[in-house]
N, C-alpha and C positions, 0 to 999 in steps of 0.2 A: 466448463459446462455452458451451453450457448442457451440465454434467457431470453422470452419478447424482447424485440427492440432491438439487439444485437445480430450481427451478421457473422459467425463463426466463417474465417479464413485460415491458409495453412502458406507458409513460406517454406522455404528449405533453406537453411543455413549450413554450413557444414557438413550436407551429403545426411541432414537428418531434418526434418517437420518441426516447425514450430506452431503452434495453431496461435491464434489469435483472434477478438474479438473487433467489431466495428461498426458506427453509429457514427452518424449526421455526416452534416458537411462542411467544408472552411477549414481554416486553420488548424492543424494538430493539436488534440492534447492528449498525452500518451500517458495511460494509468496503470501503476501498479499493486497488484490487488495483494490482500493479506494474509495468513499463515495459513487461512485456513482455505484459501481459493479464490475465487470471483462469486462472490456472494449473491450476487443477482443483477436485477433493471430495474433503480428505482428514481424516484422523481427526480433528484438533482441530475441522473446522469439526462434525463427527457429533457429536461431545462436546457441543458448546457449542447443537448444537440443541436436544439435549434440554430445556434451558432459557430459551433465547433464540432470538427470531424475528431471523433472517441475512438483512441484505439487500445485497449486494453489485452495482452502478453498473454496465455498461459502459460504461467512460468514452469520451464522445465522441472518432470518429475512429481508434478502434484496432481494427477487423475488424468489428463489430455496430451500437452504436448510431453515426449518420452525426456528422460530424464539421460544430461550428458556428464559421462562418467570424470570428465577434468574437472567438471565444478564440484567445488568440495570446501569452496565458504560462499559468504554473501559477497565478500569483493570477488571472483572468479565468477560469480552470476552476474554481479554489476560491469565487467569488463566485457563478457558476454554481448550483454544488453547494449554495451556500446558500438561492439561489432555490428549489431542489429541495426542500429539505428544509423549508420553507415551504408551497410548495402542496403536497406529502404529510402534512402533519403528523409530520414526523420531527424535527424539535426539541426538545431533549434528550435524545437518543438516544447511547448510547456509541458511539464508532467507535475502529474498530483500522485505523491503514494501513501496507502493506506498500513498502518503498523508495519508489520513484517517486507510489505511494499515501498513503505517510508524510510527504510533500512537500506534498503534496494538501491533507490532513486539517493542516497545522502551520499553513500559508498561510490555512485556513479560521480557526483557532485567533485567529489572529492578527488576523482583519480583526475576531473576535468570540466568545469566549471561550463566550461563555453559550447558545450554540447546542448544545452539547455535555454532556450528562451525565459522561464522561469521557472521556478522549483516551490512549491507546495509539498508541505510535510504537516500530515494527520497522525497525530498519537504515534510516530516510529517508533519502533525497538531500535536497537545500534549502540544506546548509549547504555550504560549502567545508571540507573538511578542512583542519588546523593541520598533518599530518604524514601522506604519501603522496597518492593523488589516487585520483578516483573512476573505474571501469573504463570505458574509453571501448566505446559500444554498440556500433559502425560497424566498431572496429579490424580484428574478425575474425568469422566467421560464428557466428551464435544459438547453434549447437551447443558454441562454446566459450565464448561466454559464461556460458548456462545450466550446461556445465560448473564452470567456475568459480565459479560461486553456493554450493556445498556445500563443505564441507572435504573429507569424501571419499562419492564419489557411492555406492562400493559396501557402503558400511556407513550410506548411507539409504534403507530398503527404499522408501519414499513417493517416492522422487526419479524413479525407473522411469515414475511416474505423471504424470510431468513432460516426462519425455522418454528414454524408451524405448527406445530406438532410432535408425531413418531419418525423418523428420520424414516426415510425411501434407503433400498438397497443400493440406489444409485448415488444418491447424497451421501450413503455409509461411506460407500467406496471410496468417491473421492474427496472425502474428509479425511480417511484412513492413508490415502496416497500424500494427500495435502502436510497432513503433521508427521508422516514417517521424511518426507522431505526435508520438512524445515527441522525437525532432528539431526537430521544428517548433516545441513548446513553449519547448524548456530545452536548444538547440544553444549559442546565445552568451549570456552566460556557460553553462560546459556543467555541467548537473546542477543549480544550487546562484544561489539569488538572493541576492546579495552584502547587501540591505535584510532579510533574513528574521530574522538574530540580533538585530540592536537591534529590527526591528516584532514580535517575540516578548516585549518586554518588557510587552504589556499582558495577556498570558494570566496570570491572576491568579485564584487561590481553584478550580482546575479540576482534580480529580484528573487526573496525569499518569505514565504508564510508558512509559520507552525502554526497549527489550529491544535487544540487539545480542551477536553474536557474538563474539570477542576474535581469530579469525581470517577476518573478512571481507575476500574481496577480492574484492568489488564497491565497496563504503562503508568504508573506512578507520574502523576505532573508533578513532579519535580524536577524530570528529566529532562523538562521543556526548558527551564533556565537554562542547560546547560547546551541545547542544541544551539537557543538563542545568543548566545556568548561564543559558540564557536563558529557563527556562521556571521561574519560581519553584515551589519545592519540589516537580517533577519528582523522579523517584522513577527510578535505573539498575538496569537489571539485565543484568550481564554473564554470556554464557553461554561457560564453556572450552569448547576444541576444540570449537567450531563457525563455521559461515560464515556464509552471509548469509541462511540458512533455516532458524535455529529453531525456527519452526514443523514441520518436517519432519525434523531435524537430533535435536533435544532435546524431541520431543513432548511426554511428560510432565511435564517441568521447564516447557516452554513452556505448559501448558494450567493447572499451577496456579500461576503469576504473571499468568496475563489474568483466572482465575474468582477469586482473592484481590484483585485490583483491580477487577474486574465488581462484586462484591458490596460 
């Protein structure tokens, strides 16, 4: 869903549409959005235009671009994604991915490190947590999920931007498009490919940052140790009081740990 500030695009891959999002100018940084879609345009992504050309996927199957019937996990979208970035010439480009996005972009990591100028990872799913579990998407309606995403929704004025309110028929939609996807992907085992922590052991020589909240309850931070441990000399950064949206949550803190590792 194309928000201010965003330039909706359409490629053709494979004799089928890919849309995609795009902002600023310079350098690539290719973002992959989370379980529940492309959330919106907010200040960090304004920031980081000024500098860098934003070009954010809509991942096959979730409301926009159509959904390709051979992907049938998150590594088969992440192999995808590689193709992608092949015939765009987007190869070594930094990418930042968000939870279900950070699964994405780990799984890419992993099939092939050097695809990647640098690798940023927010709150992903991929791993199983060692302590608590990951919020199941289904249990209860979007509205409390999406609540649940922020430690507290009224002390993040961006979060509004998120969801505002009564949901739009057009937001239902592609909420509904968004989580019957990522069901279909990463239902059994739910969230997390049990192969991801040991096939992370060949991501080597790649700058790497996990950001994560210390009160996520969507992604248990404890799963952050384990990312950080499989991805040689990954680099944590734990944000207090916050949840699973740092970027929205800790903007400022959030914007200079992505431009100290961009750079």
């Amino acid at each position: 869903m194309a928000k201010v500030g965003w330039k909706q695009k359409t490629i053709d891959i494979g004799g089928a549409e890919l849309g995609y999002l795009r902002a600023g100018k310079g350098k690539p940084v290719l973002i992959f959005h989370e379980e529940l879609g492309n959330p919106g345009w907010f200040h960090w992504q304004r920031e980081l235009a000024e500098k860098y050309q934003l070009i954010l996927p809509l991942h096959p199957g979730f409301g926009v671009s159509p959904r390709r019937d051979w992907i049938r996990t998150v590594g088969d979208l992440a192999n995808f994604y590689a193709q992608v970035l092949v015939k765009q010439g987007w190869e070594g480009a930094d990418v930042i991915g968000f939870s279900f996005g950070g699964w994405i972009a780990a799984e890419m990591a992993a099939q092939n490190p050097g695809q990647f100028g640098s690798l940023t990872l927010v709150a992903p799913l991929g791993i199983k947590p060692r302590q608590g579990a990951i919020r199941d998407l289904f249990a209860a309606p979007t509205e409390d999920y999406l609540a649940a995403s922020v430690r507290d929704p009224e002390d993040t004025p961006e979060f509004g931007q998120l969801f505002g309110g009564a949901l739009t028929p057009e937001q239902f939609e592609l909420f509904q498009d968004a989580t019957a996807e990522a069901g279909r992907l990463a239902w059994q085992p739910y969230m997390n490919n049990p192969a991801l922590r040991n096939r992370l052991g060949l991501v080597r020589n790649l700058p790497t940052l996990i950001i994560w909240g210390e009160e996520d309850a969507i992604v248990p931070v404890s799963a952050a140790a384990d990312y950080q441990q499989a991805i040689r000399g990954a680099r944590l950064a734990l944000f207090k009081n916050c949840g699973h949206r740092p970027e929205l949550e800790q903007t400022k803190e959030f914007l200079k740990k992505i431009k100290r590792h961009l750079s």
